[in-house]
Every structure is written in C-alpha cells, then in structure tokens.
ROTIPA-759717 format. One record per residue (C-alpha): x, y, z. Coordinates in steps of 0.1 Angstrom, whole numbers, plus 5000, padded with zeros to 4 digits. Example, Ala and Ser with C-alpha at 12.3 -4.5 7.8 and 13.67 -1.06 7.14 Angstrom:
BEGIN
512349555078513749895071
END
This chain:
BEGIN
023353285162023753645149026453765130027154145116024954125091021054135095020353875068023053625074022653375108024653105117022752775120023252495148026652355125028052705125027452735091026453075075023253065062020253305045017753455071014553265070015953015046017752675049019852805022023252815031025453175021028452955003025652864978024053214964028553314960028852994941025853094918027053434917030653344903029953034887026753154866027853504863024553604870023253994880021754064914017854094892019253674877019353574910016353644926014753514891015953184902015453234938012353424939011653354973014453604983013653984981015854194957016954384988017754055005019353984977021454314972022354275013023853975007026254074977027354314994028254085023029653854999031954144978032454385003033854714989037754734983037655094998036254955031038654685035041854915046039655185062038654865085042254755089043355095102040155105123038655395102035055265101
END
C-alpha cells in the first residue's frame, strides 16, 4: 500500500515500513531520538539504506515547522 511518501509503504499489518526493507519506520525515529545520531550515523549502522533514503525519511519523520500551518490553511 502506498502512502505520500515514495520511500515509506504500508505492509499487510498496516504498519509503516522502509521501501525494500522489512524495517519498520517507528524504528529508524527511535534510533534517531534515542541515539541522537546524524543522518551520515545512521546509514553507518544501516548501510543498506542510501544516504538519500535516509535523508527522505527524516524529513518524513520531522517534517518542517513552516509547512505544518501552510498545510493546515491549505497553502501547499
């Protein structure tokens, strides 16, 4: 199942995952927060994700405080 963004599917539970991986989104945030680690970090320890993959999906994860309230006033 798609969803808006190209590198984030939903698998047959629903459950956002990583394109082309069984890994599931709720994991690389966890990392992200928990280990404080930097975009380059992260795909050290999960080399089999691009750095652009990797870059997509922070920006999925931490959308842009600007571009919340442009959405909400259907700006964007």
């Amino acid at each position: 199942m798609e969803t808006r963004y190209e590198c984030i599917v939903l698998n047959e539970d629903h459950v956002p995952t990583i394109f082309g991986t069984m890994m599931e989104v709720v994991e690389l945030v966890v990392e992200l927060q928990a280990c404080g680690w930097s975009l380059e970090e992260l795909h050290c320890q999960h080399p089999y994700l691009a750095l652009e993959r990797v870059t997509e999906l922070r920006r999925a994860a931490y959308p842009s405080p600007v571009i919340a309230p442009l959405q909400a006033h259907g700006l964007r």
